[in-house]
N, C-alpha and C positions, 0 to 999 in steps of 0.2 A: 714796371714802375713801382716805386715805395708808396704803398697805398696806406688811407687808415681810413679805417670805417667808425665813424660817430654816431653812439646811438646814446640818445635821452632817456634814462630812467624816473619813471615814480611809480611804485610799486609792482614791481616785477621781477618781484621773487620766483614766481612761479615760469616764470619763461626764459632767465638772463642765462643762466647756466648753460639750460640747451640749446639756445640759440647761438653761444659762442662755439659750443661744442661741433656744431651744424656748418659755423662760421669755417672755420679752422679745416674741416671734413673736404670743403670746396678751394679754398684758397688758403692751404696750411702757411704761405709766405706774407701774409695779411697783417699787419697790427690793426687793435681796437683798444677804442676808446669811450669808456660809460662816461658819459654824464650823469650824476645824480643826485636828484634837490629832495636828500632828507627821506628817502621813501621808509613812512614807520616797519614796512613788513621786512626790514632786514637786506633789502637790495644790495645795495653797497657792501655792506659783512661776506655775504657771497663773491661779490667781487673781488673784494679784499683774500679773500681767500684760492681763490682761483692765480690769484696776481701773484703768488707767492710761490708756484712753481712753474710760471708761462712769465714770458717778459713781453712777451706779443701784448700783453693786458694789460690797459693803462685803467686809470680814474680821477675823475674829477668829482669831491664830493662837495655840495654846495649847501647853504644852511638852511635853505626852507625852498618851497615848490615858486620858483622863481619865471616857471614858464617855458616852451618849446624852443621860441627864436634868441633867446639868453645865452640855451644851453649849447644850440648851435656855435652862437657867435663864439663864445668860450675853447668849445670846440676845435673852430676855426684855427682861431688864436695859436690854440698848444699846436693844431698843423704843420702850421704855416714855422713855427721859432722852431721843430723840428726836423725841418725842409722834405715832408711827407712830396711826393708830386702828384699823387693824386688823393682826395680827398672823397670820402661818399657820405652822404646821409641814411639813415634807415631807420626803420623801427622796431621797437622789441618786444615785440606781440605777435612776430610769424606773419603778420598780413604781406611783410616783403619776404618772398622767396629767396635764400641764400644763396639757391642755386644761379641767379641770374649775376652774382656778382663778375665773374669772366664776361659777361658780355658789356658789362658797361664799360671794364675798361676797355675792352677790344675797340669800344663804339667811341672810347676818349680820344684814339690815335687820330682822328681828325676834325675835335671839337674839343670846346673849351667846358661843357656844360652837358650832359648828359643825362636826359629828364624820362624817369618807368615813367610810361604812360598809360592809364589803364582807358586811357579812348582813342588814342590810333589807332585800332582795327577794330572798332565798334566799341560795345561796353565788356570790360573784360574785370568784372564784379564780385566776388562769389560771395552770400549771404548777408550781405547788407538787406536790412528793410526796404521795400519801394519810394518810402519819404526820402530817407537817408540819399539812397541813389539819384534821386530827382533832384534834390535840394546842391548834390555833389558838380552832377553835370550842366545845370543852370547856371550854376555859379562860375564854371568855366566857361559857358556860353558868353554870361555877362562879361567875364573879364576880358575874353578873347578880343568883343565889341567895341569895351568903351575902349582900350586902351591900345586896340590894333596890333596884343604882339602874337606873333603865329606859334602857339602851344596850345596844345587840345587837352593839356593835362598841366594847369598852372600851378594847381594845389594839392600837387603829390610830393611826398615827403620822401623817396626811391629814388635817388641822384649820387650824379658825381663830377664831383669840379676839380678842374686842372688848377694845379695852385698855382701855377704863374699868373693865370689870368686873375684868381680869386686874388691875389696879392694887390692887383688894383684897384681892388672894390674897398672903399670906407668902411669899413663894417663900422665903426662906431658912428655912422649917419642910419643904419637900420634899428629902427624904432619898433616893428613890429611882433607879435609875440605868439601869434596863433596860426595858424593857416595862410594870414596873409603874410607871415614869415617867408612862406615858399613862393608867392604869387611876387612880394618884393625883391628876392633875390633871383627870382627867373628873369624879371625887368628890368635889373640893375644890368644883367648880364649883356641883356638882346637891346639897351639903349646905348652900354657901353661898344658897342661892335661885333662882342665876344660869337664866335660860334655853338649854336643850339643845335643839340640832335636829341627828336624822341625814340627811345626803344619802347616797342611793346611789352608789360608784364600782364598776371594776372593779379591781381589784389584780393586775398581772401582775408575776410575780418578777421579780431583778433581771436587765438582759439582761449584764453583765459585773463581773467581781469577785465577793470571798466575801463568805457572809452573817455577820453576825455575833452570828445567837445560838448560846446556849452553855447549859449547865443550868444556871450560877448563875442567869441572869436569868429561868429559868424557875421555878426554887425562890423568888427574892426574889419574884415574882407569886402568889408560891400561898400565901404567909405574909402578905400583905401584906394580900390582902381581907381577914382576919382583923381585922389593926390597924384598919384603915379603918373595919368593923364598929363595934369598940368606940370607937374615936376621937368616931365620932358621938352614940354612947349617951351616952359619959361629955362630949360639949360639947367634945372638947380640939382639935377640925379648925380 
């Protein structure tokens, strides 16, 4: 399949190189795609530079830190008008393992949505603080509850969507910018019909630079199953 892997930049300088590098090592027939909103440490410049002897290497650079589910949807966008068919998310801090890329698409041949799940076969973590992990897995509890859709890992950011299916989704009706970027697009999926498959990954934190949640994105997550709830009852998804 014509794949592309989207990943959001703000400052990751220190990891963008070699993670393409790592990228390429596993699925050298792959294109990527940076998103990047303005990182000061020079993000982008590196890309720009890399881009210049790889065609596999796209960018998007954006004029200030605009947010996760933006960069996505942006993302999307260039996808979808490049007729990629499959599309992935990931992040660029090494917590997603590059090596798991061949299984997700393996895992797309008979699903539209393909969700790393770091709690399918228990908690599969590595060095996260005990808050962090408790505050992670709750939060999936809650969502799983209010909103009934069956994913043990709502709010992982380690996916891959078939872009036929994605081509039916409004993306310019997705409002959200943080964590519940992931929780809203797993729901649009599993409300519209689409087929859900978890694979198990491991999620190791990032090994450099800061993280960047904050409590807004954790309060926009916990209002949001809410919306999602009634979105469905009332047909408005």
């Amino acid at each position: 399949m014509k794949a592309l892997v989207i990943i959001p930049t703000y400052n990751e300088a220190e990891n963008i190189e070699k993670l393409i590098d790592k990228i390429f090592q596993v699925v050298p027939e792959i294109n990527i795609l940076i998103v990047d909103d303005n990182s000061p440490d020079g993000t982008a410049s590196i890309v720009e530079k890399l881009m210049e002897k790889d065609p596999r290497i796209n960018l998007i650079k954006r004029p200030g830190k605009l947010g996760l589910g933006t960069a996505y949807i942006e993302g999307f966008k260039f996808a979808l008008q490049k007729d990629y068919e499959a599309i992935f998310e990931m992040d660029a801090d090494f917590s997603h393992n590059p090596e798991d890329l061949p299984r997700f698409l393996e895992a797309l041949q008979d699903s539209d949505l393909v969700i790393g799940s770091r709690y399918l076969t228990g908690v599969n973590v590595i060095n996260w603080p005990l808050s962090r992990l408790i505050l992670s897995y709750f939060a999936n509890l809650y969502t799983r509850f209010i909103t009934g859709m069956p994913v043990k890992d709502a709010t992982g950011g380690f996916k891959c969507f078939r872009a036929s299916a994605l081509r039916k989704i409004n993306l310019d009706k997705v409002k959200t910018n943080g964590y519940g970027f992931q929780i809203e697009m797993n729901f649009r999926f599993w409300a519209s019909g689409f087929r859900l498959k978890e694979i198990p990954i491991i999620f190791v934190d990032r090994r450099n630079g800061v993280s960047k949640m904050n409590k807004k994105i954790i309060f926009e997550a916990i209002f949001l199953v809410w919306k999602l709830k009634l979105c469905k009852i009332f047909k408005c998804i």
